[in-house]
N, C-alpha and C positions, 0 to 999 in steps of 0.2 A: 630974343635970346632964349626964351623957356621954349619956344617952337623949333627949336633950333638943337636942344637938348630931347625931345621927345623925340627928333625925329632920326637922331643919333643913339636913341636908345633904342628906337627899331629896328634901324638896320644892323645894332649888334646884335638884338635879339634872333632875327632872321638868320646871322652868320653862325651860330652857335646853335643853331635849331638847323643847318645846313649841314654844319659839320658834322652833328650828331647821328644825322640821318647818313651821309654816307661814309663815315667810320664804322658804325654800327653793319653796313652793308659790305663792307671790305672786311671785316671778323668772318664773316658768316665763308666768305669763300676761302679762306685758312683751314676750316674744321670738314669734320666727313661730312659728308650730307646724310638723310636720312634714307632707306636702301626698301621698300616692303620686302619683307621675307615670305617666299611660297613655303610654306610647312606644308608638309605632306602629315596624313592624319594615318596614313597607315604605313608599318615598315615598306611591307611588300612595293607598292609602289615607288618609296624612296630607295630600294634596294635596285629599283628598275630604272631610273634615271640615273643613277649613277652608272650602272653596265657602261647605258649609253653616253657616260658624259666623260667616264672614268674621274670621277671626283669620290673621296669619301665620303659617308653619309657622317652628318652629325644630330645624335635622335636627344631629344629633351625627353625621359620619363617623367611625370609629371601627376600628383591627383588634385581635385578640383580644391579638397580641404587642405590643401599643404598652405602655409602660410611664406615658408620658401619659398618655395614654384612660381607664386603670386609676386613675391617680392624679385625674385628672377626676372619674370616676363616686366615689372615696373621700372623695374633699372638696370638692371645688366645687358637684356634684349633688346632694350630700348636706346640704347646706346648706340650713336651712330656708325662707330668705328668696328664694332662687336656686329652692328647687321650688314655693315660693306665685309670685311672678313668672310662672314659668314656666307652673304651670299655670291661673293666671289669663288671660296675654296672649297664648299661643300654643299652635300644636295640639303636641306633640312627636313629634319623630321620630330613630330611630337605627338607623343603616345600616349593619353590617360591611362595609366597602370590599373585603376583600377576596371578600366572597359577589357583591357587587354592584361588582367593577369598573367594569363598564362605567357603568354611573351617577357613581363618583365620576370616572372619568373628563371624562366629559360636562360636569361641572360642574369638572373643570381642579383638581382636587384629589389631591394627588400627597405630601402630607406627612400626618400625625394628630398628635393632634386636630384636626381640622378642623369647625369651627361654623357655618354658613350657618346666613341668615337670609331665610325665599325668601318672594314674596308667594303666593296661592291658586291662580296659575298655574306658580309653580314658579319666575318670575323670579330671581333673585337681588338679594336688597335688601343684605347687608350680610355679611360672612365676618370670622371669628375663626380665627388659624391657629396651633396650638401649645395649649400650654394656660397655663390663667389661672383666678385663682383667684376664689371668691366675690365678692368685692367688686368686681375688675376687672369681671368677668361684668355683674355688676349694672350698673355704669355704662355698657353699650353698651348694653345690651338694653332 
């Protein structure tokens, strides 16, 4: 009777360590997956894939000390949904401000994070200034 109980406590164990495994597996195909984003490190070039792709660029200004920036790239970038978006609808681009002042100058950019949204000539279509998380993101872009 006690062999008979252990070995009914195995196979539930086994059924519940089964289920767990692929439930856990059927979540995963519900949610974005996760997308690498090409950043381009210089406008110029992300100004020249767009020509050719006709997508807006979307540029992250950015400096190494911003504590935002960081917390940006930790969880807003990092967000599945935020990097399929992104690298579905626009070229990406991110600029140290401070390697490239003179650029975020130019474009009147004086705080970080800082999020432009330029069309293929570099116009400026739309700015995000500070940071913002996934879901904010998602609804401007």
């Amino acid at each position: 009777m006690q062999k008979a109980l252990i070995i009914i406590g195995i196979i539930f164990t086994g059924i519940i360590a089964a289920y767990a495994v692929l439930s856990s597996g059927s979540e995963e195909t519900t949610t974005a997956e996760n997308v690498d984003i090409d950043w381009h490190t210089e406008l110029k070039s992300a100004l020249a894939e767009a020509q050719n792709t006709d997508k807006p660029v979307f540029v992250d200004f950015y400096t190494t000390w911003c504590y935002y920036c960081k917390e940006l790239d930790e969880t807003t970038f990092s967000d599945p949904r935020v990097q399929e978006k992104l690298a579905k609808n626009y070229v990406v681009a991110k600029i140290d401000a401070d390697k490239n002042s003179n650029l975020a100058s130019n474009y009147g950019i004086y705080g970080y994070p800082t999020l432009l949204i330029l069309n293929s000539n570099g116009q400026e279509i739309n700015r995000i200034e500070g940071y913002v998380d996934a879901d904010n993101l998602l609804n401007q872009i």
